[in-house]
Biotite code that builds the C-alpha atoms (Angstrom):
import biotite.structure as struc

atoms = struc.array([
    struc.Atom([0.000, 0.000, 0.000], chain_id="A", res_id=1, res_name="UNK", atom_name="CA", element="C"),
    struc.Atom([2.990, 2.463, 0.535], chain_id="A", res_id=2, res_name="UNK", atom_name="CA", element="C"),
    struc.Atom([4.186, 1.786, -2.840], chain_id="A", res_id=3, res_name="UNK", atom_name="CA", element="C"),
    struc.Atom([1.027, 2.404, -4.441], chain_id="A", res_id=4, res_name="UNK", atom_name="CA", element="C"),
    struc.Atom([0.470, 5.843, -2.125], chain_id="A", res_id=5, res_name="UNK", atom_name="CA", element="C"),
    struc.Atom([4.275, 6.973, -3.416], chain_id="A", res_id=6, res_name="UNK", atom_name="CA", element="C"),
    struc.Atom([3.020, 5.931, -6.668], chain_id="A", res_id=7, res_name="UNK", atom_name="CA", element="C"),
    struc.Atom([-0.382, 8.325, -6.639], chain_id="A", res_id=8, res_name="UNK", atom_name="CA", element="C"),
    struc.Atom([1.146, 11.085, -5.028], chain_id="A", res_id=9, res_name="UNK", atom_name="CA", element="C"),
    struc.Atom([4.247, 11.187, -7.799], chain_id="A", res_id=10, res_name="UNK", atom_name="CA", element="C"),
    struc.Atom([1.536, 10.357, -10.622], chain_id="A", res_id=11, res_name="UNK", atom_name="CA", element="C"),
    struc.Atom([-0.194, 13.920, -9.091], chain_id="A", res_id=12, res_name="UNK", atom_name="CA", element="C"),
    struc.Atom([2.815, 15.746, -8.597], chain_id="A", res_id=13, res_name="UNK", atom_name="CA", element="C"),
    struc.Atom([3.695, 15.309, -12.299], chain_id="A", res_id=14, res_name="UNK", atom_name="CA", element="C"),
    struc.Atom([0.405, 15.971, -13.651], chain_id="A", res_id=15, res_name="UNK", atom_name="CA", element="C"),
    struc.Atom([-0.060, 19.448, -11.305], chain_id="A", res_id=16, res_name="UNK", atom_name="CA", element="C"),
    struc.Atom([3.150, 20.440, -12.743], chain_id="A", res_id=17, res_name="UNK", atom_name="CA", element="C"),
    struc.Atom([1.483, 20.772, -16.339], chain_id="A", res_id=18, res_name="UNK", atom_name="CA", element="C"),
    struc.Atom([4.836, 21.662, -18.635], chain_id="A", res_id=19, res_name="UNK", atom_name="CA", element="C"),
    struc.Atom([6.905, 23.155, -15.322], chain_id="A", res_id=20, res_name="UNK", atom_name="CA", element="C"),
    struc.Atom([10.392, 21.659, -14.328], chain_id="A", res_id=21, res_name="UNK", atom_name="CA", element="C"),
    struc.Atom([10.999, 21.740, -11.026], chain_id="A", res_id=22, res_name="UNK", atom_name="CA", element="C"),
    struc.Atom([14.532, 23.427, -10.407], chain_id="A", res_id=23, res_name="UNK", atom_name="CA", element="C"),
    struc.Atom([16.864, 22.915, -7.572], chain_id="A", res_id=24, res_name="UNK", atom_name="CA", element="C"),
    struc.Atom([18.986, 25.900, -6.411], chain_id="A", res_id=25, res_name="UNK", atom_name="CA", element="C"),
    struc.Atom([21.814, 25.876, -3.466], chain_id="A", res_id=26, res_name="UNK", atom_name="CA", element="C"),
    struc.Atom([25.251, 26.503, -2.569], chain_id="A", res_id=27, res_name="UNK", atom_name="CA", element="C"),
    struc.Atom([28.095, 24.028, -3.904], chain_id="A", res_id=28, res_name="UNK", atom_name="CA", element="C"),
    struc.Atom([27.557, 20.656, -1.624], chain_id="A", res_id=29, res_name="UNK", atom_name="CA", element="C"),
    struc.Atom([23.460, 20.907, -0.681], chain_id="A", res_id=30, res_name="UNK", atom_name="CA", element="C"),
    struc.Atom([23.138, 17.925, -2.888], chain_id="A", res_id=31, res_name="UNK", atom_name="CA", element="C"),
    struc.Atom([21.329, 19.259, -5.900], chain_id="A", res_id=32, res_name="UNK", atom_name="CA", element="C"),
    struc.Atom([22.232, 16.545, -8.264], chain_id="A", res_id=33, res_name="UNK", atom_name="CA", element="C"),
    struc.Atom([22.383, 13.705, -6.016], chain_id="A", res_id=34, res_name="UNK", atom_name="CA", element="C"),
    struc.Atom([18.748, 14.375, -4.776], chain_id="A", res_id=35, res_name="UNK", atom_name="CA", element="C"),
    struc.Atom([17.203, 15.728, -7.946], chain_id="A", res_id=36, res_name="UNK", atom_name="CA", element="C"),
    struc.Atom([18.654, 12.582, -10.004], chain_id="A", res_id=37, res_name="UNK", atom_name="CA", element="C"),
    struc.Atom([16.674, 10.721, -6.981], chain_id="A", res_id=38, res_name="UNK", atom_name="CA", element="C"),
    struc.Atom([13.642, 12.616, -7.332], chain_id="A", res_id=39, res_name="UNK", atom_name="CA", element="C"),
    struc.Atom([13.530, 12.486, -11.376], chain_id="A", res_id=40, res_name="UNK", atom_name="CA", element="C"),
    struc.Atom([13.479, 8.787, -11.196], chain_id="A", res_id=41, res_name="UNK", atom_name="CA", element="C"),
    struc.Atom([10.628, 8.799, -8.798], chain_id="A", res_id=42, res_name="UNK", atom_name="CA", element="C"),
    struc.Atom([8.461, 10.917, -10.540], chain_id="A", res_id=43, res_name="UNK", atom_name="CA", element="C"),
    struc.Atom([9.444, 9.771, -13.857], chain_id="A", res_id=44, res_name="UNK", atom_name="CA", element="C"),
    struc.Atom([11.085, 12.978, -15.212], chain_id="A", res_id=45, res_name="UNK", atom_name="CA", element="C"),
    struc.Atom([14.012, 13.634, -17.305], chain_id="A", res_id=46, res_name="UNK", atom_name="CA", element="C"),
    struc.Atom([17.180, 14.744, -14.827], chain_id="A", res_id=47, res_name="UNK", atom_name="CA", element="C"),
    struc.Atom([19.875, 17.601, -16.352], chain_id="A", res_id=48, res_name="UNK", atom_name="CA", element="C"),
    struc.Atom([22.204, 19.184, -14.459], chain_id="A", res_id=49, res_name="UNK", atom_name="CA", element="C"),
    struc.Atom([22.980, 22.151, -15.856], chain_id="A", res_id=50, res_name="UNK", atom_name="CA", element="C"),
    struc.Atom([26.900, 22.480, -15.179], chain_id="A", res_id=51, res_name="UNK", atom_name="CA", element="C"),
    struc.Atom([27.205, 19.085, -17.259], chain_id="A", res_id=52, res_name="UNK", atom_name="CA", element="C"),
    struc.Atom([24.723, 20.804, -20.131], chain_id="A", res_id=53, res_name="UNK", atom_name="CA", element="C"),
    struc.Atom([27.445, 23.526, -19.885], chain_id="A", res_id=54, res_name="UNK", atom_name="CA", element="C"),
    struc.Atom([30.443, 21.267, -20.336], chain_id="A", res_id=55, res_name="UNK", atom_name="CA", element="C"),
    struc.Atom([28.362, 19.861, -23.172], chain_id="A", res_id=56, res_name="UNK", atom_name="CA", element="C"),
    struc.Atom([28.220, 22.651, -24.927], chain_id="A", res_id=57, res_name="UNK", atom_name="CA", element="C"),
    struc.Atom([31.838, 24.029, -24.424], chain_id="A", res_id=58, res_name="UNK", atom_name="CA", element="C"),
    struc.Atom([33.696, 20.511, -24.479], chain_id="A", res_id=59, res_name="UNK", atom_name="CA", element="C"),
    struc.Atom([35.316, 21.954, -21.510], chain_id="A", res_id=60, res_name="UNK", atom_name="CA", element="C"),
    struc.Atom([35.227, 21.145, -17.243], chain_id="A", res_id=61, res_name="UNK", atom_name="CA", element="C"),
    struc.Atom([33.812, 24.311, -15.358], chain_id="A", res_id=62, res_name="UNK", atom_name="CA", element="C"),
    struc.Atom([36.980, 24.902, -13.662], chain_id="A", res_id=63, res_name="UNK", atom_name="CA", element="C"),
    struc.Atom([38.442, 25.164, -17.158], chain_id="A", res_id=64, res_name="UNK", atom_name="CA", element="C"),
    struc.Atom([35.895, 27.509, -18.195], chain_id="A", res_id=65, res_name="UNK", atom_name="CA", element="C"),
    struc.Atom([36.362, 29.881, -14.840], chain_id="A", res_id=66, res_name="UNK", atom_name="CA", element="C"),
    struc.Atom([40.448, 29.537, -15.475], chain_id="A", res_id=67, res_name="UNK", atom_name="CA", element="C"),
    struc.Atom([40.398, 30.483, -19.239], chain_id="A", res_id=68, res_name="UNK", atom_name="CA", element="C"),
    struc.Atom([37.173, 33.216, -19.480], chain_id="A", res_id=69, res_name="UNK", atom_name="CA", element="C"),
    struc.Atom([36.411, 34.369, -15.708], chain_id="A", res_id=70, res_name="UNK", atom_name="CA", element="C"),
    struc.Atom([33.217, 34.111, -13.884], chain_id="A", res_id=71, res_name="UNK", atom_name="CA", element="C"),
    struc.Atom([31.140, 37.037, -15.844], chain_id="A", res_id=72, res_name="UNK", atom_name="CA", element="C"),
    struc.Atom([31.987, 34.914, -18.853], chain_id="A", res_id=73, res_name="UNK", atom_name="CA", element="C"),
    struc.Atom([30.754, 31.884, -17.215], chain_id="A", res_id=74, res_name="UNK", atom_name="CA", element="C"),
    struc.Atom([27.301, 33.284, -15.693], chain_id="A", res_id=75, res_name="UNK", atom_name="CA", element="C"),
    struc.Atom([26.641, 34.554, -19.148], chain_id="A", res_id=76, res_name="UNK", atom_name="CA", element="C"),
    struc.Atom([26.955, 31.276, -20.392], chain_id="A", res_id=77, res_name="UNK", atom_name="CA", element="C"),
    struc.Atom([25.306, 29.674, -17.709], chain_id="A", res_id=78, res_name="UNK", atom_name="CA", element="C"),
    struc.Atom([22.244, 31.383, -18.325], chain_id="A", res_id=79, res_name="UNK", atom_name="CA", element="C"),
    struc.Atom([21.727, 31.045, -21.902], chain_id="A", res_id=80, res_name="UNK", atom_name="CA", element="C"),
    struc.Atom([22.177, 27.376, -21.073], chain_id="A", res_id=81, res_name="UNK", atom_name="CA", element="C"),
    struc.Atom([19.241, 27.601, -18.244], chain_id="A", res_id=82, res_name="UNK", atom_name="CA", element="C"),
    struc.Atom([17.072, 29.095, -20.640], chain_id="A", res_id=83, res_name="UNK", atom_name="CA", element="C"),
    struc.Atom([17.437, 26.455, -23.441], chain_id="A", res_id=84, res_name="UNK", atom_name="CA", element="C"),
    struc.Atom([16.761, 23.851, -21.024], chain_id="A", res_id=85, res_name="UNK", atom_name="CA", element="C"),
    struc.Atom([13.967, 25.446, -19.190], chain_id="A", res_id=86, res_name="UNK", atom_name="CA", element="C"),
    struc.Atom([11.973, 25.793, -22.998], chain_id="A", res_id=87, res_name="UNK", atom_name="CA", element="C"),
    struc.Atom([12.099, 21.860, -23.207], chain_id="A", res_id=88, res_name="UNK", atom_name="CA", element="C"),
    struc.Atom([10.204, 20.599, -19.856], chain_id="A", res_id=89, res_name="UNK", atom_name="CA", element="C"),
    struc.Atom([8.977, 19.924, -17.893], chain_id="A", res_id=90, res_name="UNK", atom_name="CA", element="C"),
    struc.Atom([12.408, 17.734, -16.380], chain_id="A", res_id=91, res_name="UNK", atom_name="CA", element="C"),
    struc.Atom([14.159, 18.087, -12.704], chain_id="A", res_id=92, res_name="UNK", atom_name="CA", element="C"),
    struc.Atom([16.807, 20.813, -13.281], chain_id="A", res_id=93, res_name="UNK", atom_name="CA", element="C"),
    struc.Atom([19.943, 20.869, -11.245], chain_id="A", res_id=94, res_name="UNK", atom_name="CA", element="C"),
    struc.Atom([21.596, 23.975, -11.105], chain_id="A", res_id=95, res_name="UNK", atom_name="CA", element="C"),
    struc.Atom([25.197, 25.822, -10.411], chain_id="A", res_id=96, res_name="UNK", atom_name="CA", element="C"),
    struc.Atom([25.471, 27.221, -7.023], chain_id="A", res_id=97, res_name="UNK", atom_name="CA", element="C"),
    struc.Atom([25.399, 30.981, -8.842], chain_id="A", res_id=98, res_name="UNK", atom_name="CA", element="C"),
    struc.Atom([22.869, 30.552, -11.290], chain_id="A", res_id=99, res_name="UNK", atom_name="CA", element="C"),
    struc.Atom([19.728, 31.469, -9.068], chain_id="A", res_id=100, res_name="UNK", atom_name="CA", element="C"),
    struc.Atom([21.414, 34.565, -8.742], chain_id="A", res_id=101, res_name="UNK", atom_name="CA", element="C"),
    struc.Atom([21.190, 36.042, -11.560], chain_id="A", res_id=102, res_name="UNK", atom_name="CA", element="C"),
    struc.Atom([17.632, 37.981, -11.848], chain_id="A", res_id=103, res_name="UNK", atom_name="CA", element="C"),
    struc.Atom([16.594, 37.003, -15.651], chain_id="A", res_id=104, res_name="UNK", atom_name="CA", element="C"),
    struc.Atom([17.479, 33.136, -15.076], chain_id="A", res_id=105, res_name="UNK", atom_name="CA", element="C"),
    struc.Atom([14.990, 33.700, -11.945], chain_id="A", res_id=106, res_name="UNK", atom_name="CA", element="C"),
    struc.Atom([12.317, 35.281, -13.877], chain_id="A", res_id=107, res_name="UNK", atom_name="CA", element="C"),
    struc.Atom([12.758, 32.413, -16.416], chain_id="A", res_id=108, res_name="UNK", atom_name="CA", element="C"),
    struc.Atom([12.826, 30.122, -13.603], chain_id="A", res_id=109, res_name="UNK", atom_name="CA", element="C"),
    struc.Atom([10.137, 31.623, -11.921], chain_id="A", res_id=110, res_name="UNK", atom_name="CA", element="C"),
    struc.Atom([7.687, 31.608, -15.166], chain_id="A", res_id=111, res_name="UNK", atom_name="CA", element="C"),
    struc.Atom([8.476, 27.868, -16.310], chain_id="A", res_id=112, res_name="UNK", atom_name="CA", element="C"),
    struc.Atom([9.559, 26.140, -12.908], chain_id="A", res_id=113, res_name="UNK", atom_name="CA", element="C"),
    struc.Atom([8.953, 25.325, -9.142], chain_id="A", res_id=114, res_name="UNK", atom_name="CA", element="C"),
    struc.Atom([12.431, 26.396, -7.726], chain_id="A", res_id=115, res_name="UNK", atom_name="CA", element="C"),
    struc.Atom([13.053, 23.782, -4.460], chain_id="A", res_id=116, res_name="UNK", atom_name="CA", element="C"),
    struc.Atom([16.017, 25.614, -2.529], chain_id="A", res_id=117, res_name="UNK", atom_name="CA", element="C"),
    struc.Atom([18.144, 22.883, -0.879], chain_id="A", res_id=118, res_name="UNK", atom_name="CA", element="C"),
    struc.Atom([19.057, 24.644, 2.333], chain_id="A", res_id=119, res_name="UNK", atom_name="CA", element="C"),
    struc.Atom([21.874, 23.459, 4.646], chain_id="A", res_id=120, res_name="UNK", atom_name="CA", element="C"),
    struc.Atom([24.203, 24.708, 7.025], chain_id="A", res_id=121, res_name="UNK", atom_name="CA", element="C"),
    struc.Atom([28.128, 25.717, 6.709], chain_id="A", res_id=122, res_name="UNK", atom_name="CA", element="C"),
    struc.Atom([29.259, 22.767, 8.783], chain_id="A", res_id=123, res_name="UNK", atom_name="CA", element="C"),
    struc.Atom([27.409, 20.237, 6.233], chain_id="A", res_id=124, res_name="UNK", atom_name="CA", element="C"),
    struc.Atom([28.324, 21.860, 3.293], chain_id="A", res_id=125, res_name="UNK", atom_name="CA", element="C"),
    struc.Atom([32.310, 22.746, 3.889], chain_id="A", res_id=126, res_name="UNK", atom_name="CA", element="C"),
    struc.Atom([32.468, 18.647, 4.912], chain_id="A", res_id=127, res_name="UNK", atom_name="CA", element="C"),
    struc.Atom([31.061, 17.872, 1.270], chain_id="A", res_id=128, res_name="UNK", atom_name="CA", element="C"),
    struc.Atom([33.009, 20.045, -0.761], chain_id="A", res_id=129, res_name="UNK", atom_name="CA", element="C"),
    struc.Atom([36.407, 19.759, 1.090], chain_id="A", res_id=130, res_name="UNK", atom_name="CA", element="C"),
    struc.Atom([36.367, 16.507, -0.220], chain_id="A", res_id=131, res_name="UNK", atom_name="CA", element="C"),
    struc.Atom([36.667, 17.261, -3.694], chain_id="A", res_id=132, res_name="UNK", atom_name="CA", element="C"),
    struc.Atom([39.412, 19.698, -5.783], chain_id="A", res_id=133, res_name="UNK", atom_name="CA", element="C"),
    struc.Atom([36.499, 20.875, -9.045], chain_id="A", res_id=134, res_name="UNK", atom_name="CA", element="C"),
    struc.Atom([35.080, 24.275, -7.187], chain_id="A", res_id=135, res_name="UNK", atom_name="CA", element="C"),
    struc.Atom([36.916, 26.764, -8.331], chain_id="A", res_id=136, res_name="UNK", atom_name="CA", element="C"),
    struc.Atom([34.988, 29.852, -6.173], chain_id="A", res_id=137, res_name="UNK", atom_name="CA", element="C"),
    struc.Atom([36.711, 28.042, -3.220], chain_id="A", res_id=138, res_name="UNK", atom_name="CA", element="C"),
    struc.Atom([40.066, 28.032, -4.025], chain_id="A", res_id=139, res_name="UNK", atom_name="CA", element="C"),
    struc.Atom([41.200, 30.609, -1.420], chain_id="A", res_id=140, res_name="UNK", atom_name="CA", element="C"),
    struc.Atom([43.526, 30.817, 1.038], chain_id="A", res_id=141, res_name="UNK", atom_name="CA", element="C"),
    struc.Atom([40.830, 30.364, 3.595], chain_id="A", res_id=142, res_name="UNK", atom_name="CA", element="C"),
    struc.Atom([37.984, 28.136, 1.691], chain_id="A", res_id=143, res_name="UNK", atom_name="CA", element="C"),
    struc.Atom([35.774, 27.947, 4.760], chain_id="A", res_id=144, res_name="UNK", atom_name="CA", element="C"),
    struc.Atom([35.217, 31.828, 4.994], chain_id="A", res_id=145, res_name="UNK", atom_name="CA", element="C"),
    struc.Atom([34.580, 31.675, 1.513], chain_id="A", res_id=146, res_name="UNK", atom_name="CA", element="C"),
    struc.Atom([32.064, 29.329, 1.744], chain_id="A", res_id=147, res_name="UNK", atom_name="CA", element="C"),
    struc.Atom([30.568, 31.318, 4.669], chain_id="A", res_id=148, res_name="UNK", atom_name="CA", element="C"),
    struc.Atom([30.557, 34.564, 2.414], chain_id="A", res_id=149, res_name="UNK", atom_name="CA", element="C"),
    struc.Atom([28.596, 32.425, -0.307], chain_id="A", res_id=150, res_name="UNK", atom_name="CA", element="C"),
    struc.Atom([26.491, 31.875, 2.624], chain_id="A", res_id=151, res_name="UNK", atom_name="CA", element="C"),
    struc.Atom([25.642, 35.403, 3.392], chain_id="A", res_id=152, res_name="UNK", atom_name="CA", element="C"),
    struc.Atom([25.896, 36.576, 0.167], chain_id="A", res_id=153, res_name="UNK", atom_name="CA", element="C"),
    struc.Atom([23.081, 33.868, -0.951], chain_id="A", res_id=154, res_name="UNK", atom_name="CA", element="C"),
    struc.Atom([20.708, 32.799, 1.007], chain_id="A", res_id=155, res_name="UNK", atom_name="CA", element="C"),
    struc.Atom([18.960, 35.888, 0.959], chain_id="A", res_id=156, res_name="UNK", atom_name="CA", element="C"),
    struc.Atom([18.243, 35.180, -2.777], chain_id="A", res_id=157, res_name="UNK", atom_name="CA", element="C"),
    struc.Atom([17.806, 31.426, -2.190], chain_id="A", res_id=158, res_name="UNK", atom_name="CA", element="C"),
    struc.Atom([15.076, 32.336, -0.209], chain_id="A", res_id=159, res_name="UNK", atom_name="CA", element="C"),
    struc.Atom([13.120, 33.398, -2.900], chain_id="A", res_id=160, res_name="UNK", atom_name="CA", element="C"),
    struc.Atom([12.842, 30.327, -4.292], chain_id="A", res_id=161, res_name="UNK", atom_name="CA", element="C"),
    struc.Atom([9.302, 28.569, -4.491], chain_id="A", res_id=162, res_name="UNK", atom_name="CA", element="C"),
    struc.Atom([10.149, 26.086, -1.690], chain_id="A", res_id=163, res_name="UNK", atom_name="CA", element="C"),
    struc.Atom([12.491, 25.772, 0.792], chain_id="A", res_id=164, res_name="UNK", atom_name="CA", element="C"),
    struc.Atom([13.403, 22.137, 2.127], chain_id="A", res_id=165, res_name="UNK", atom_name="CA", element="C"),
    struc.Atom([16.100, 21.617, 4.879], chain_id="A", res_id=166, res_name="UNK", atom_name="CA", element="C"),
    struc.Atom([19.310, 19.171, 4.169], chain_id="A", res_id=167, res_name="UNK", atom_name="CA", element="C"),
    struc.Atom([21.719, 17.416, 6.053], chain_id="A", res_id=168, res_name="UNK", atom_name="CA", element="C"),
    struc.Atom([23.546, 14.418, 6.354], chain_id="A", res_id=169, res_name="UNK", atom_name="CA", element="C"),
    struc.Atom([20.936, 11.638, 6.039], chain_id="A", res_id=170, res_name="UNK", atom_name="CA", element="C"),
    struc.Atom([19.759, 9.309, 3.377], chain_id="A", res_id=171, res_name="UNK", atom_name="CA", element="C"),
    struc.Atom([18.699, 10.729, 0.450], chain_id="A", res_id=172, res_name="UNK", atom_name="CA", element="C"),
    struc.Atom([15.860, 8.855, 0.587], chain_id="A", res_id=173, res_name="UNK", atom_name="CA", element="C"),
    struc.Atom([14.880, 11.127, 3.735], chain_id="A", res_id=174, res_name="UNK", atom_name="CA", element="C"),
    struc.Atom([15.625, 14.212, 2.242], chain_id="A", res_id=175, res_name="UNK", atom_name="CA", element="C"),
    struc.Atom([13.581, 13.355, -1.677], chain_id="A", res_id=176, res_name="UNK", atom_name="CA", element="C"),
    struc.Atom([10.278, 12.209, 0.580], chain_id="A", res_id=177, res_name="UNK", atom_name="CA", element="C"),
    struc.Atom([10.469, 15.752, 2.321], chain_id="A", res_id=178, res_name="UNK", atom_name="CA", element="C"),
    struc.Atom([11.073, 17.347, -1.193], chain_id="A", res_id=179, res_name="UNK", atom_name="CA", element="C"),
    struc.Atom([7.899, 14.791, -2.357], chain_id="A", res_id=180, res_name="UNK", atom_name="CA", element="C"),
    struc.Atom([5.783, 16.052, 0.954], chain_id="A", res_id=181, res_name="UNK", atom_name="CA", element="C"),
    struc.Atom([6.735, 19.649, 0.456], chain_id="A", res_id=182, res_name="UNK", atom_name="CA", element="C"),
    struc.Atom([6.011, 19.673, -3.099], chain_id="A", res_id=183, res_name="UNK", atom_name="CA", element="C"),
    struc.Atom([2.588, 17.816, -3.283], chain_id="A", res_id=184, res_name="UNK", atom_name="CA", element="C"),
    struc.Atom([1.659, 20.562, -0.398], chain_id="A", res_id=185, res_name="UNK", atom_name="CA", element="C"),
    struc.Atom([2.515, 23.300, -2.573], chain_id="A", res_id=186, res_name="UNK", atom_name="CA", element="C"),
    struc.Atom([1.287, 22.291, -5.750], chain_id="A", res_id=187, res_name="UNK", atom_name="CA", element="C"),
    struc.Atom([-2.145, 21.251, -3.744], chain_id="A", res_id=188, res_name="UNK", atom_name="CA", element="C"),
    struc.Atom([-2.503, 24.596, -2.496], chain_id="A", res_id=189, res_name="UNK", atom_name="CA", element="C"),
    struc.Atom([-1.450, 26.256, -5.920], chain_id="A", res_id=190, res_name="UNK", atom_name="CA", element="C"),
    struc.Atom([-4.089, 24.046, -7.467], chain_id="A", res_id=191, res_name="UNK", atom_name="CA", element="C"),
    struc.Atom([-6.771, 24.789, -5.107], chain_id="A", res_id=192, res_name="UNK", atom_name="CA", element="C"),
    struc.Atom([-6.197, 29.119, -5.186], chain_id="A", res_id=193, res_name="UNK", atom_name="CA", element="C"),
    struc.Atom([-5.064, 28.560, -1.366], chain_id="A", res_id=194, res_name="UNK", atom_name="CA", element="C"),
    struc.Atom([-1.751, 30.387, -2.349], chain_id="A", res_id=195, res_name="UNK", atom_name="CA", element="C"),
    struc.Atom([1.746, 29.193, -0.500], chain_id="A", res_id=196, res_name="UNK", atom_name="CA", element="C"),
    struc.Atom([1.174, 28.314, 3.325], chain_id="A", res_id=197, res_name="UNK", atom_name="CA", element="C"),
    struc.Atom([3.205, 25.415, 4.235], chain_id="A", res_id=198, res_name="UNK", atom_name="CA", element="C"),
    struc.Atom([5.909, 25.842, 6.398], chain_id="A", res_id=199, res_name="UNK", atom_name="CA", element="C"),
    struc.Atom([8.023, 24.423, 3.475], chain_id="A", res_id=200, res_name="UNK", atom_name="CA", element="C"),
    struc.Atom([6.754, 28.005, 1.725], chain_id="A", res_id=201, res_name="UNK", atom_name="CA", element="C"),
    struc.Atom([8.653, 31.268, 0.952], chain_id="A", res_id=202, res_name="UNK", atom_name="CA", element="C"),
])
């Protein structure tokens, strides 16, 4: 009976959405691809993360990008990127840490998505990413204080986002049913003219 409940309330999920993606947006290590591959292969969805789309598209890494053409260079192609893969949903959209900042690709976002902000705190985050060498805004003499710049610097935006959902270290599976939960509620609500008034909500 769980199964077939899961089932249903994907099944409704998809079919509220009409032609929307749903986006996930986040600072570097809140698990953006790992939980929206999850989630697209619940609900039956298409997954693209958009740094790979990028790499795609330029046949190079983003590190190479940010060495060789700088960050503005980047974000500009970034968002071109977005939009192209907004215009083909709907899909679960991973993106780049920076990408939600940037107020066209949130209008776009806004307009053909439901943006799901990942939200964790420094202490999580800094133990993901100081385990891997491929994010170039954090190589700094003092990566941690970077990290909690991003922090302040971000969230603020973040926060705009559709729906926020708390992460932290536990099974993905944990995190994706909140994400399922906080979604159906939001989409319910949409659906029904009751605007957003979760506590998952903006």
């Amino acid at each position: 009976m769980a199964a077939e409940a899961a089932t249903f309330q994907a099944e409704d999920i998809v079919a509220r959405l009409g032609g929307r993606s749903i986006v996930f947006v986040g600072l570097m290590g809140a698990g953006k691809t790992a939980i929206g591959r999850k989630l697209a292969t619940l609900l039956g969805l298409p997954f693209v993360d958009s740094d790979h789309e990028i790499e795609e598209v330029s046949r190079m890494t983003v590190p190479e990008l940010f060495e060789r053409y700088g960050e503005p260079e980047f974000r500009a192609l970034e968002q071109r990127v977005i939009h192209r893969v907004l215009e083909s949903g709907p899909q679960v959209l991973s993106t780049g840490g920076g990408a939600f900042m940037n107020a066209q690709t949130r209008a776009w976002i806004g307009e053909q998505a439901v943006s799901i902000w990942l939200k964790a705190d420094v202490d999580v985050l800094f133990a993901r990413v100081a385990k891997k060498q491929n994010r170039p805004l954090l190589k700094t003499d003092d990566p941690r204080a970077t990290l909690e710049r991003l922090m302040h610097d971000r969230y603020p935006v973040y926060a705009l986002a559709d729906l926020t959902v708390p992460t932290r270290d536990e099974r993905k599976e944990v995190i994706v049913g909140e994400v399922i939960d906080a979604l159906a509620a939001y989409l319910t609500h949409k659906s029904d003219g009751k605007g957003q008034g979760d506590e998952h909500g903006r």
